[in-house]
C-alpha positions in Angstrom: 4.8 0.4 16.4 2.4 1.1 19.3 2.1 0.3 23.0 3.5 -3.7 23.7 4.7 -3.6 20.2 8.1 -1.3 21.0 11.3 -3.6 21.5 13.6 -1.0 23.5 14.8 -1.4 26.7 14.4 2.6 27.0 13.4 5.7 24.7 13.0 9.4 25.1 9.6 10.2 25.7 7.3 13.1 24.1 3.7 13.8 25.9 0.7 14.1 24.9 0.9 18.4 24.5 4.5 18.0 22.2 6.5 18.5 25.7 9.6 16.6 26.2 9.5 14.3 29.0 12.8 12.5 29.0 14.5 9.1 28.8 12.2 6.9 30.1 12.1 3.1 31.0 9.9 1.3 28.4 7.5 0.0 31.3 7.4 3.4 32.8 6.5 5.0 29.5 3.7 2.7 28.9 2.6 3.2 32.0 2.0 6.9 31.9 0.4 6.1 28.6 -2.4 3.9 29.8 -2.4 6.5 32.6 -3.8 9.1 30.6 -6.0 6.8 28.7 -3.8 7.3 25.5 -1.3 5.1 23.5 2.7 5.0 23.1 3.6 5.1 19.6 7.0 5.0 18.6 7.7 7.9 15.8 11.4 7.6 15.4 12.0 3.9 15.6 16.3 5.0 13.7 17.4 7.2 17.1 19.2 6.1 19.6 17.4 5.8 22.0 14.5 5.2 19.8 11.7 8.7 20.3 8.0 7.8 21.6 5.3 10.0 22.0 2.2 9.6 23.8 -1.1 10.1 21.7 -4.2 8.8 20.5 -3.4 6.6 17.8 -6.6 6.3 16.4 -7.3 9.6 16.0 -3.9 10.3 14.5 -4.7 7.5 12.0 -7.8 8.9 11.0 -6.1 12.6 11.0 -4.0 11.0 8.2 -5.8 9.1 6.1 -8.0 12.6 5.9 -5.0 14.6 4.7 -4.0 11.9 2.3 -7.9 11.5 0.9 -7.7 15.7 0.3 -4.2 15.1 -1.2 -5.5 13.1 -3.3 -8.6 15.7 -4.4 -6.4 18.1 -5.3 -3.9 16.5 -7.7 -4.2 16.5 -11.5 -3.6 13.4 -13.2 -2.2 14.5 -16.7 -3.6 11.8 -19.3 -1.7 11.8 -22.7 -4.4 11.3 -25.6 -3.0 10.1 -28.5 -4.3 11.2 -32.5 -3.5 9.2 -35.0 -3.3 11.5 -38.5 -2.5 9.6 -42.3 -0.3 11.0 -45.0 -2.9 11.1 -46.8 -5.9 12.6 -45.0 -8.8 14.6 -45.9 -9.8 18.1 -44.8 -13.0 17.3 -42.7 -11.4 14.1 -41.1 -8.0 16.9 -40.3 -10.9 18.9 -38.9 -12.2 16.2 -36.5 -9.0 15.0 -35.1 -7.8 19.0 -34.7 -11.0 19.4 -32.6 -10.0 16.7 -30.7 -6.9 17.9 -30.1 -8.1 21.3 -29.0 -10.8 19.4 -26.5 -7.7 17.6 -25.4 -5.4 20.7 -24.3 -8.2 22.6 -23.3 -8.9 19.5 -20.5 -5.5 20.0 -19.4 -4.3 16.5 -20.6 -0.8 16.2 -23.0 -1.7 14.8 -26.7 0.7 13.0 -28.7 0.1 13.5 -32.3 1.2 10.9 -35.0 1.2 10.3 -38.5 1.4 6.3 -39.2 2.9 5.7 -43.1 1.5 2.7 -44.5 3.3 0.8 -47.4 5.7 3.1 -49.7 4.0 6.3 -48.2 7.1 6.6 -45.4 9.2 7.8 -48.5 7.4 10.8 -48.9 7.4 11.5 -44.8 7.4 15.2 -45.9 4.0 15.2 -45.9 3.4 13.9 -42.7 6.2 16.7 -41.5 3.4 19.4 -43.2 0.5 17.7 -41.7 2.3 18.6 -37.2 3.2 21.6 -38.5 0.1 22.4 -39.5 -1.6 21.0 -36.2 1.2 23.0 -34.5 0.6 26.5 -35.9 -2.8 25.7 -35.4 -3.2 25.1 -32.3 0.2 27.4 -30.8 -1.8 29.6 -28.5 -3.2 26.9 -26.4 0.2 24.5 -25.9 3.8 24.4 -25.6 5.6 21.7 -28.1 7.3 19.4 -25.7 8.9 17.2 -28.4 9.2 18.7 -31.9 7.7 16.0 -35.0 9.8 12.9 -35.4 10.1 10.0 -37.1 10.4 6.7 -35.3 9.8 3.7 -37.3 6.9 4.5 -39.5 5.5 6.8 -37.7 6.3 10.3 -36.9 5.1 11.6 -33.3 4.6 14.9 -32.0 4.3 15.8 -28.4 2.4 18.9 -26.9 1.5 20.1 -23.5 -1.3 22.6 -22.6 0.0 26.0 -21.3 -0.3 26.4 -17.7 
């Protein structure tokens, strides 16, 4: 809340420099604001009696949505690719979806590795089993296993994080 906006009767007043100026009547307060050209913002709105300081909200505002813009910048959003493997598969199409995985870690993003059973192929979910530990001993020096091959339903899943 800024200038006519703060309720209190009174608050304890911070200037424009960080100094502490006191317990202040709200009118008085205000009064000093508009004085220095400046606005009364209320910062703790929860103390008793509630803490205003005298600044130039606009500036401030801008200040912060700055540092919240370069916040943003700077923050990895960690994707999780999914690859979809068959009991079944052949050599070259194991060889595409391993590149893919490799592309995958190497971009820093997690990828969840599955093999989907179709039919009477979950009875032999072995082979699926062969097929993560394969991609796993493969591709060991650029991730960490964050969940180790499992089967849910009819698919088993594999999760696995790049190294930092």
């Amino acid at each position: 809340m800024i200038n006519d906006e703060i309720r209190a009767r009174e608050v304890r007043l911070v200037g424009a420099e960080g100094e502490q100026i006191g317990i202040k009547p709200i009118r008085e307060a205000l009064q000093m604001a508009i004085d220095l050209n400046l606005d009364l913002v209320n910062v703790a709105p929860q103390a008793k009696p509630p803490v205003c300081r005298i600044m130039d909200y606009g500036k401030f505002r801008y200040e912060q949505q700055k540092k919240e813009k370069e916040a943003r910048k700077n923050q990895k959003i960690v994707d999780i690719k999914e690859v979809w493997f068959r009991a079944n598969i052949e050599e070259h199409d194991y060889q595409t979806k391993l590149r893919n995985v490799v592309k995958f870690l190497k971009d820093g993003d997690k990828v969840k590795c599955s093999v989907r059973f179709r039919g009477r192929e979950i009875t032999h979910a072995n082979i699926g089993q062969k097929i993560l530990e394969r991609v796993k001993t493969e591709v060991a020096d650029l991730c960490v296993i964050e969940r180790q091959p499992k089967l849910e339903g009819r698919s088993m899943i594999m999760i696995l994080a790049p190294k930092a």
